[in-house]
ROKOLLUM-233612 format. One record per residue: residue number from 1; x negated, z negated, y negated of N, C-alpha, C, O in turn; residue in one letter. Coordinates in pm, whole numbers, plus 50000, padded with zeros to 5 digits. Example, Ala and Ser with C-alpha at 12.3 -4.5 7.8 and 13.67 -1.06 7.14 Angstrom:
// residues 2
[node 1, [48681, 49220, 50569], [48770, 49220, 50450], [48680, 49220, 50330], [48576, 49154, 50332], 'A']
[node 2, [48715, 49292, 50225], [48633, 49286, 50106], [48710, 49213, 49997], [48659, 49196, 49886], 'S']
This chain:
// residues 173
[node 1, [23618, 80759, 24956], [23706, 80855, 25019], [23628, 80976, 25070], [23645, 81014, 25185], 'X']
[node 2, [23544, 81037, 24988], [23436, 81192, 25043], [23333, 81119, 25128], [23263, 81189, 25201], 'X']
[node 3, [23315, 80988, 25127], [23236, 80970, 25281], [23344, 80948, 25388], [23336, 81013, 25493], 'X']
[node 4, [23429, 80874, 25372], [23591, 80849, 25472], [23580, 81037, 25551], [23565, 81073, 25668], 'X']
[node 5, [23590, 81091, 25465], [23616, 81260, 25491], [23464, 81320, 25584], [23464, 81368, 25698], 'X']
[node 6, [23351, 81298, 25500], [23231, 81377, 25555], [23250, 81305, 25713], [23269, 81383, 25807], 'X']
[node 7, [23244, 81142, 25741], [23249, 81119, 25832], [23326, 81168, 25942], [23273, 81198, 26049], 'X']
[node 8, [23471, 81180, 25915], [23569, 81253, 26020], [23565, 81371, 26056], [23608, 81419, 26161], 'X']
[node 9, [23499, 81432, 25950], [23428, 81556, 26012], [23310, 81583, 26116], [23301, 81666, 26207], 'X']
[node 10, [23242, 81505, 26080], [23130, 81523, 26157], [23154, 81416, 26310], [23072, 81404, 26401], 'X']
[node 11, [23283, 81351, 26301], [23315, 81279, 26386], [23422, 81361, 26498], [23440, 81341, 26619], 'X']
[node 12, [23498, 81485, 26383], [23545, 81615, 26481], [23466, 81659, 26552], [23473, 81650, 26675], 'X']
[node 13, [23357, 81725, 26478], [23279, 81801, 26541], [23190, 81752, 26671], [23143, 81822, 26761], 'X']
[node 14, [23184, 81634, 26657], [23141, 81553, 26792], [23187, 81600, 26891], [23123, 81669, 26971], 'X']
[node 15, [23328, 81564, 26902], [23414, 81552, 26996], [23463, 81688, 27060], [23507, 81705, 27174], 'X']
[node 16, [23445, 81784, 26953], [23463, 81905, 27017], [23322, 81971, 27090], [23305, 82036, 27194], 'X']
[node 17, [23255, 81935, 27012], [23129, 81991, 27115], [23082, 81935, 27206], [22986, 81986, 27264], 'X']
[node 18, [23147, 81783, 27259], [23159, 81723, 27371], [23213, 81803, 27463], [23146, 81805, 27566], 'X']
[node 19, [23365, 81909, 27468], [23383, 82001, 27569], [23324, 82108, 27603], [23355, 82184, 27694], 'X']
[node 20, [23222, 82118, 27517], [23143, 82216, 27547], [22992, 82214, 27633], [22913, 82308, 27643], 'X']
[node 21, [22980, 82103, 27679], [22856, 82035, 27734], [22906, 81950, 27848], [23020, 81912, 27874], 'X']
[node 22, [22802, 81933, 27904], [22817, 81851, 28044], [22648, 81771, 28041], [22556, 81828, 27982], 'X']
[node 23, [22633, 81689, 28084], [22456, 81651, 28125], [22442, 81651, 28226], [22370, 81558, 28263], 'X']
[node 24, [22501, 81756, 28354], [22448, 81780, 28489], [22405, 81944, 28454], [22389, 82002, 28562], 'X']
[node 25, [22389, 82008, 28375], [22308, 82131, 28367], [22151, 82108, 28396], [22089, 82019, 28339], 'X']
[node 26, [22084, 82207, 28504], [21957, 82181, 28553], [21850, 82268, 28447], [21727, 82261, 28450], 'X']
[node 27, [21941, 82357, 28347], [21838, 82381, 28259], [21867, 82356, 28105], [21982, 82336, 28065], 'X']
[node 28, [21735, 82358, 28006], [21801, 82303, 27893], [21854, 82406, 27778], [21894, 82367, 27668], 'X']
[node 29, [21850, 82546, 27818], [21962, 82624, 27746], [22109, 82705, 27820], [22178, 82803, 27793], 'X']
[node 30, [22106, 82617, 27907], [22282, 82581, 28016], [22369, 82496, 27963], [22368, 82373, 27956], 'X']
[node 31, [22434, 82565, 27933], [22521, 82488, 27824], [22680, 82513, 27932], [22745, 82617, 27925], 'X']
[node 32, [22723, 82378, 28039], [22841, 82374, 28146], [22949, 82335, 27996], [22913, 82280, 27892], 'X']
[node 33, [23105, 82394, 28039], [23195, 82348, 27985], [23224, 82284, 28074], [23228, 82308, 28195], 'X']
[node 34, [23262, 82143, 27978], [23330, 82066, 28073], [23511, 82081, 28118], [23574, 82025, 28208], 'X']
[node 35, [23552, 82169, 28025], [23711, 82223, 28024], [23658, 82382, 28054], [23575, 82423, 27974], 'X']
[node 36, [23701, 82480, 28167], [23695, 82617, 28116], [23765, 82670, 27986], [23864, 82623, 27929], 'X']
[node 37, [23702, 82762, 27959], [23800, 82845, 27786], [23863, 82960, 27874], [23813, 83022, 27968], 'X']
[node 38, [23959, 82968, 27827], [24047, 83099, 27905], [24071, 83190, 27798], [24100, 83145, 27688], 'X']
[node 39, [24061, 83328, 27820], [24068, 83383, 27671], [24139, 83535, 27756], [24117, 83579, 27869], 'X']
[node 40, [24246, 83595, 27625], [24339, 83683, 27695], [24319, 83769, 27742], [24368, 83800, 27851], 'X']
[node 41, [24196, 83877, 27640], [24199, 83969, 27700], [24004, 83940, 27662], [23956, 83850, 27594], 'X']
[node 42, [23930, 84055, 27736], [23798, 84069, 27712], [23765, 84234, 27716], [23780, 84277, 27830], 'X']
[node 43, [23723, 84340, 27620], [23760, 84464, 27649], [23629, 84451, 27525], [23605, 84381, 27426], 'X']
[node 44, [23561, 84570, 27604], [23409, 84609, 27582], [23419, 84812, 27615], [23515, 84861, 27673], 'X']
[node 45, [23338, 84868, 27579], [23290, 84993, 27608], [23206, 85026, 27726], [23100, 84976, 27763], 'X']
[node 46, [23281, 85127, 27778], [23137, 85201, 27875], [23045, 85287, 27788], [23062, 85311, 27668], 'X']
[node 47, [22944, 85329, 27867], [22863, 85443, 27834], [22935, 85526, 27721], [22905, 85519, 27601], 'X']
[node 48, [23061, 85627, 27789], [23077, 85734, 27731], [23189, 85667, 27623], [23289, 85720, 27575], 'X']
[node 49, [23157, 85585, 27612], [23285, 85472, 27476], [23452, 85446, 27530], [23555, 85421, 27467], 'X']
[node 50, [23428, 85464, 27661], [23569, 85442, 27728], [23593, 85269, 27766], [23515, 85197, 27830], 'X']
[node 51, [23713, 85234, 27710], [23788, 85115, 27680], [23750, 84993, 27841], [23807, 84998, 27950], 'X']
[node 52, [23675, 84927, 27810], [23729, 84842, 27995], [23761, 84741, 27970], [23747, 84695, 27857], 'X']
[node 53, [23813, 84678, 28069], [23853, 84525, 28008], [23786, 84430, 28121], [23717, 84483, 28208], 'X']
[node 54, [23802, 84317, 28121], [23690, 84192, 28229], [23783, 84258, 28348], [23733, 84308, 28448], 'X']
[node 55, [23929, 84253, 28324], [24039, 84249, 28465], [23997, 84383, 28509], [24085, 84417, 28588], 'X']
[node 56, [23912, 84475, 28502], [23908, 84611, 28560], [23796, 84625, 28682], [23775, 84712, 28766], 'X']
[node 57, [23733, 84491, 28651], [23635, 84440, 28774], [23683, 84338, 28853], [23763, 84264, 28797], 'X']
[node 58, [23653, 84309, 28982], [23695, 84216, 29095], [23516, 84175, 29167], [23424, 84237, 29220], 'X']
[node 59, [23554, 84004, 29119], [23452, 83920, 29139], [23486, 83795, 29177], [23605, 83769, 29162], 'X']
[node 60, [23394, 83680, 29237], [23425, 83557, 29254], [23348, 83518, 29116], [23405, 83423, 29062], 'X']
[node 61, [23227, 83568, 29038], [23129, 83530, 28954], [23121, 83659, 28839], [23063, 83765, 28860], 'X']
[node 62, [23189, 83626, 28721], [23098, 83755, 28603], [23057, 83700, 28517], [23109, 83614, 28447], 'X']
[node 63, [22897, 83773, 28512], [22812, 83743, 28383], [22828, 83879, 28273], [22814, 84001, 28279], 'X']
[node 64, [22859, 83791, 28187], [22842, 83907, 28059], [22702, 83814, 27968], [22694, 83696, 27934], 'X']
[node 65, [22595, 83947, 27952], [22485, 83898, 27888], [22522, 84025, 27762], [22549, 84144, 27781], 'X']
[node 66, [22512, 83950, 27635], [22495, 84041, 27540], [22329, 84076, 27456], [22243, 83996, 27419], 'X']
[node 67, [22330, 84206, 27448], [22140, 84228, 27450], [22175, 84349, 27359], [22279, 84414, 27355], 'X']
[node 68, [22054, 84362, 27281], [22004, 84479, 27227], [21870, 84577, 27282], [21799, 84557, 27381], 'X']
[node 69, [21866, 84661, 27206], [21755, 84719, 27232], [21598, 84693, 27181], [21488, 84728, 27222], 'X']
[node 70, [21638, 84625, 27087], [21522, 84576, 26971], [21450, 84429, 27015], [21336, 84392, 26989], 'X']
[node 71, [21549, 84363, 27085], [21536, 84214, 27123], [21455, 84236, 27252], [21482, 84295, 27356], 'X']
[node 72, [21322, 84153, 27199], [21237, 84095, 27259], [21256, 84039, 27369], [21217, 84102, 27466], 'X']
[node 73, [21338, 83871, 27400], [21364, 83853, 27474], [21464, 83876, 27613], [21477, 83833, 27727], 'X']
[node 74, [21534, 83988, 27507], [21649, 84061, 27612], [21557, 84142, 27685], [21607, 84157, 27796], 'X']
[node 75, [21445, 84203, 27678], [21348, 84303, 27704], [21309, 84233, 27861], [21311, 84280, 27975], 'X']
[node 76, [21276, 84106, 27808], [21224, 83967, 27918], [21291, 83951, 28013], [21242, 83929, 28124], 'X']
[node 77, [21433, 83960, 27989], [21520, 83869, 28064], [21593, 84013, 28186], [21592, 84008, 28309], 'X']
[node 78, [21655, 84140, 28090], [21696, 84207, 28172], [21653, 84240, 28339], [21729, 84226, 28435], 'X']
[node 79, [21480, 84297, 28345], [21461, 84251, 28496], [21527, 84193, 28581], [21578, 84238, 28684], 'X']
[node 80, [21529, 83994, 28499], [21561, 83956, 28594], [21759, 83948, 28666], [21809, 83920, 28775], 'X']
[node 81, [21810, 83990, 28534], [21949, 84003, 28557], [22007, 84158, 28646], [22114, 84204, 28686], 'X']
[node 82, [21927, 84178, 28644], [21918, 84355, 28715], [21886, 84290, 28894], [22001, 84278, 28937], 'X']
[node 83, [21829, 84263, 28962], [21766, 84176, 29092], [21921, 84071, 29077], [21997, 84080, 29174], 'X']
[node 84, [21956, 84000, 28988], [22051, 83872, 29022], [22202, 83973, 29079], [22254, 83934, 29184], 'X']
[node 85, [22255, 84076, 29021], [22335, 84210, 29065], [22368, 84226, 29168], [22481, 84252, 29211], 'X']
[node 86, [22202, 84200, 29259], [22246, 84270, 29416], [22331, 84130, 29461], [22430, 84154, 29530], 'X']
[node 87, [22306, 83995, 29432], [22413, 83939, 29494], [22589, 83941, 29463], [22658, 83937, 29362], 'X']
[node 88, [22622, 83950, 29636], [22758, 83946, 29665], [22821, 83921, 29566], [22751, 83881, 29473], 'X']
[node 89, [22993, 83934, 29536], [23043, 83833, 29477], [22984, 83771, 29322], [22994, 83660, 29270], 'X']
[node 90, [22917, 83901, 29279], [22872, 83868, 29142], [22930, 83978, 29099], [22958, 84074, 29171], 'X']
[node 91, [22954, 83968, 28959], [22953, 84104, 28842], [22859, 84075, 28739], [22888, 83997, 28648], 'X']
[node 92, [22702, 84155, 28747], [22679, 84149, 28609], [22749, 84261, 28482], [22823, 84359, 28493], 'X']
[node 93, [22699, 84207, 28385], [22826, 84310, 28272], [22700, 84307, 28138], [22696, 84210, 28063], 'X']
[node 94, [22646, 84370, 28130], [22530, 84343, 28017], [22606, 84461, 27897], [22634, 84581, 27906], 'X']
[node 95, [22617, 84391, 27818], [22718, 84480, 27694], [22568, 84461, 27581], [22506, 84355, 27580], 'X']
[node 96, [22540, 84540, 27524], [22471, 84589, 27382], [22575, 84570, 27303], [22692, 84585, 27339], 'X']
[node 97, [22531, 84528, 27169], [22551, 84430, 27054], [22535, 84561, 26984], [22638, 84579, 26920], 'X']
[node 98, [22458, 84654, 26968], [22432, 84750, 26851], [22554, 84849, 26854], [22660, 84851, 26917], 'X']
[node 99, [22497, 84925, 26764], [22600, 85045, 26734], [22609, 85128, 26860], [22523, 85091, 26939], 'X']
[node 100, [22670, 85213, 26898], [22626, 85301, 27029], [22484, 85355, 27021], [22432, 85369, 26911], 'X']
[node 101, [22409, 85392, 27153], [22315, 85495, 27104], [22311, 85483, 27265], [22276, 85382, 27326], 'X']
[node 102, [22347, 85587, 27315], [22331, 85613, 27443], [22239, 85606, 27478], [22205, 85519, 27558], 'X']
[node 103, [22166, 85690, 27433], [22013, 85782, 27496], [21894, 85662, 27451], [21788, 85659, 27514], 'X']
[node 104, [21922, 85560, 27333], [21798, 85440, 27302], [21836, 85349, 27422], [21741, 85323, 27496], 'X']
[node 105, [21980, 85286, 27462], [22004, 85229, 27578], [21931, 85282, 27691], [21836, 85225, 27745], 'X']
[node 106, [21990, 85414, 27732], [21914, 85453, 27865], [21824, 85465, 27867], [21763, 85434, 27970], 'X']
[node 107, [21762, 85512, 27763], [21566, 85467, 27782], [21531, 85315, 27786], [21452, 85280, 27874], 'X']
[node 108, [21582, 85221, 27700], [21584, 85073, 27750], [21585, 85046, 27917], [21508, 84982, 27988], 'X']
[node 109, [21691, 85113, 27944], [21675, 85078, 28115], [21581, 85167, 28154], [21474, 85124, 28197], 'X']
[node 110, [21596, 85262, 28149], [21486, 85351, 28237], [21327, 85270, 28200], [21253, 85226, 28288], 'X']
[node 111, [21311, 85265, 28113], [21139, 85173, 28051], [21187, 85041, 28193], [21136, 85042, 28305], 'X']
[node 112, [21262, 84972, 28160], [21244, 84819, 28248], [21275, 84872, 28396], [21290, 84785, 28481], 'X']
[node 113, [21285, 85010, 28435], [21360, 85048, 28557], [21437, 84937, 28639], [21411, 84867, 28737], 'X']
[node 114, [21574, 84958, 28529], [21684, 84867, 28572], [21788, 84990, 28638], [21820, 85099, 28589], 'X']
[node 115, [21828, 84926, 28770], [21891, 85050, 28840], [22028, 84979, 28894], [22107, 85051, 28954], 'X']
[node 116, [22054, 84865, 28878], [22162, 84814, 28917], [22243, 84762, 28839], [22317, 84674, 28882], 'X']
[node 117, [22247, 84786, 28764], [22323, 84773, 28598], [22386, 84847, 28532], [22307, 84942, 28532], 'X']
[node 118, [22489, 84889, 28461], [22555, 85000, 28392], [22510, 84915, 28213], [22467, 84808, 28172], 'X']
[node 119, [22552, 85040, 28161], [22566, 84972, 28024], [22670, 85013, 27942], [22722, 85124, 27927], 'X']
[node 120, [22698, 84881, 27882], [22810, 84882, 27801], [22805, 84836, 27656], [22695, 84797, 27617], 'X']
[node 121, [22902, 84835, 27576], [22900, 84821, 27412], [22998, 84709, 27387], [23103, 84674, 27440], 'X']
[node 122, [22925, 84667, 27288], [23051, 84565, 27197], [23005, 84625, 27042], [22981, 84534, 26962], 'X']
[node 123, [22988, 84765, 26988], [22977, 84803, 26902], [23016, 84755, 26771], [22934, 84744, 26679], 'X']
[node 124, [23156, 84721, 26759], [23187, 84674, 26650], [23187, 84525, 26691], [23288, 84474, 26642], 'X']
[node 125, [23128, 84451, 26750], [23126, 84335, 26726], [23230, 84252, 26758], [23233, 84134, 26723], 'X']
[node 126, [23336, 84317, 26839], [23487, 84244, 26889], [23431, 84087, 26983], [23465, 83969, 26970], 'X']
[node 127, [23374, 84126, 27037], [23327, 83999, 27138], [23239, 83909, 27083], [23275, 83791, 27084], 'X']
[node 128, [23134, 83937, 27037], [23051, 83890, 26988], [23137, 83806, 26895], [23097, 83690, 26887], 'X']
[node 129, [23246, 83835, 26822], [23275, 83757, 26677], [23379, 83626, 26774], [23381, 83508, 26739], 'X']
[node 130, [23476, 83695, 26925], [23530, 83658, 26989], [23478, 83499, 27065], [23527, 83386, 27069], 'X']
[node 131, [23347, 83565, 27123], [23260, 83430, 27157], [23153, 83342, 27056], [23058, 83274, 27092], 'X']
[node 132, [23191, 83361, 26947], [23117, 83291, 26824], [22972, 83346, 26860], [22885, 83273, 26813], 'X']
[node 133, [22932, 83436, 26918], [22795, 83463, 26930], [22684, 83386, 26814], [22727, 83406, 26700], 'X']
[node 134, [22558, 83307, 26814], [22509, 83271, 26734], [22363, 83334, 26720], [22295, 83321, 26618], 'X']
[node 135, [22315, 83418, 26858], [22205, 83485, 26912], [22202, 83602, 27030], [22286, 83621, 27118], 'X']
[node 136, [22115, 83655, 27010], [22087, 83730, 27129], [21974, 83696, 27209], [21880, 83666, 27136], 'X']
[node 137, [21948, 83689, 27318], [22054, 83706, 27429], [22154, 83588, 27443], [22114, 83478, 27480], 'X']
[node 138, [22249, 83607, 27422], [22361, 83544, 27507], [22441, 83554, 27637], [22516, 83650, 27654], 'X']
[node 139, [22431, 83468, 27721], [22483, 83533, 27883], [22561, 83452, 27868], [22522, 83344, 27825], 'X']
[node 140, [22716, 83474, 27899], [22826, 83393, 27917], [22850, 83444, 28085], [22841, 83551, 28146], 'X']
[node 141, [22892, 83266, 28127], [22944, 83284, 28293], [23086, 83262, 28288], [23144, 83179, 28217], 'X']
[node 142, [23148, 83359, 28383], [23261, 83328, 28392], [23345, 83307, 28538], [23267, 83345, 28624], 'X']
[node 143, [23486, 83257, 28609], [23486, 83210, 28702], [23536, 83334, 28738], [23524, 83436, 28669], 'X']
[node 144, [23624, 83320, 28910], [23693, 83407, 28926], [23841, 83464, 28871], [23887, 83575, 28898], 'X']
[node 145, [23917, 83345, 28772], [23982, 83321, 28708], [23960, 83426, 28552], [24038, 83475, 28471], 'X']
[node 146, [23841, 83422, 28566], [23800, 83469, 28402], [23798, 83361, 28309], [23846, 83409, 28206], 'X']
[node 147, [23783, 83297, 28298], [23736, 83174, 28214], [23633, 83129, 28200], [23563, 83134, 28301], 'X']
[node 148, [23571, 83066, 28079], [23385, 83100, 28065], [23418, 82905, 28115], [23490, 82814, 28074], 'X']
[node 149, [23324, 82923, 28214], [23251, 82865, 28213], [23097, 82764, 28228], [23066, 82651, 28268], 'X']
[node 150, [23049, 82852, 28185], [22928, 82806, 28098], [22816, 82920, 28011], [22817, 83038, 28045], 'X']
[node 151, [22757, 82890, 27940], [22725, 82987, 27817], [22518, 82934, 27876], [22461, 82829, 27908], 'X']
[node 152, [22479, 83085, 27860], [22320, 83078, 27836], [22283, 83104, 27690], [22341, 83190, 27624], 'X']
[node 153, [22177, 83021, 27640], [22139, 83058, 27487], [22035, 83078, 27487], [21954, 82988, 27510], 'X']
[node 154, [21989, 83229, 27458], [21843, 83273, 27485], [21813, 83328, 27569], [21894, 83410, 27613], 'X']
[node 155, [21711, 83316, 27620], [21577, 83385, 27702], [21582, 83311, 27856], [21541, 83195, 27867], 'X']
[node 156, [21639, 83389, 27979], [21650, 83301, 28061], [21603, 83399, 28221], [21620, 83519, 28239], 'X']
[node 157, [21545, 83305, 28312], [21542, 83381, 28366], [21630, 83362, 28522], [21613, 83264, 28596], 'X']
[node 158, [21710, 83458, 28548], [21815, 83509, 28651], [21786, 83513, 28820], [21859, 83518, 28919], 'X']
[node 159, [21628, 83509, 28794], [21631, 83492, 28956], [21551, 83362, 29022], [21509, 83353, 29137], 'X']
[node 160, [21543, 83253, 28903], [21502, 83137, 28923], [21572, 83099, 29063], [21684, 83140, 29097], 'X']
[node 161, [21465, 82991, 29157], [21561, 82960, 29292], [21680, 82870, 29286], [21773, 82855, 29366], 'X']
[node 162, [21647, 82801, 29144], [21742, 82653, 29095], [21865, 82725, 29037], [21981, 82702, 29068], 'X']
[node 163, [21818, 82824, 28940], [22010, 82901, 28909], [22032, 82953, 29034], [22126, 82880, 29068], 'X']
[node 164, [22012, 83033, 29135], [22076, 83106, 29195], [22136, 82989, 29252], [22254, 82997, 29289], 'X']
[node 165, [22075, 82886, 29265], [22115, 82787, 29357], [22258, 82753, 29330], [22353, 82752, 29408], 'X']
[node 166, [22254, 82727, 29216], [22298, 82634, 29106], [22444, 82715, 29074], [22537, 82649, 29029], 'X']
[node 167, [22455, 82829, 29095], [22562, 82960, 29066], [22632, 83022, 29211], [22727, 83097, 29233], 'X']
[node 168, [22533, 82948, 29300], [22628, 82941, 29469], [22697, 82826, 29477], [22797, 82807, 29546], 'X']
[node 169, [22649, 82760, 29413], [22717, 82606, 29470], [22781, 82531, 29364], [22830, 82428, 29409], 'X']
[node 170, [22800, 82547, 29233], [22851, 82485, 29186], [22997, 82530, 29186], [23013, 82649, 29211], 'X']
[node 171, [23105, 82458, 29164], [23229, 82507, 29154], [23310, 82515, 29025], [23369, 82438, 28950], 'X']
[node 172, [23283, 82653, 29035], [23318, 82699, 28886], [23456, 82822, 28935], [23454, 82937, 28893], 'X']
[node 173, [23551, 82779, 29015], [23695, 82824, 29042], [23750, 82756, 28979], [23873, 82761, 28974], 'X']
């Protein structure tokens, strides 16, 4: 019977992390849903700790990358998500994971001279606990709908010619 059980479990868990994957992703920490997740609300901090929510921006494409200040590879990656910005019809949304600290953030950007980016908070951890966060960096894509779909895990870089490609043309409406 406790193998009958271990099995169906691990025979759930299959199947659910089957909607979470696709094998036409061109990289190997692109993780496509094959169902979008629709989720109600999404509400993060500005700068001065004022309330925003995803619906307060108008996009065909939003990336929310969650980063710290301490993280290495967020250090790596921001550059290139700062340059991916200037295109049309994008929203990047880079929310910090830490406690507030204004002035350690804005020196974060000012050091990487990131100028096309705002910064924002998930201080207490609302999103992060929201999108099961398992790491930092995490970049979640979302459609024009607001629905994720598809999740970056790690260290990635944003102005590759194959993502940009890959984020014009795929149809993620």
């Amino acid at each position: 019977m406790k193998i009958r059980a271990i099995f169906f479990t691990i025979l759930l868990i299959a199947f659910k992390s089957s909607a979470y994957s696709s094998n036409n992703s061109p990289f190997k920490n692109l993780v496509i849903l094959t169902d979008p997740k629709e989720y109600k609300e999404i509400i993060f901090k500005d700068i001065n700790g004022k309330n925003l929510s995803l619906n307060d921006f108008e996009s065909d494409i939003y990336i929310l990358n969650f980063w710290a200040t301490w993280c290495l590879p967020c250090k790596e990656e921001m550059p290139s998500l700062n340059s991916l910005q200037r295109k049309k019809k994008l929203e990047v949304i880079p929310i910090n994971v830490e406690i507030q600290n204004k002035k350690k953030s804005q020196k974060f950007f000012k050091d990487l001279n990131i100028n096309n980016l705002s910064i924002y908070f998930d201080d207490e951890n609302n999103l992060a606990n929201l999108f099961k966060l398992r790491g930092i960096p995490t970049t979640i894509i979302f459609n024009k709908k607001r629905d994720e779909v598809a999740r970056i895990l790690g260290e990635f870089n944003f102005t590759d010619k194959k993502f940009t490609d890959w984020l014009e043309n795929i149809n993620i409406n």
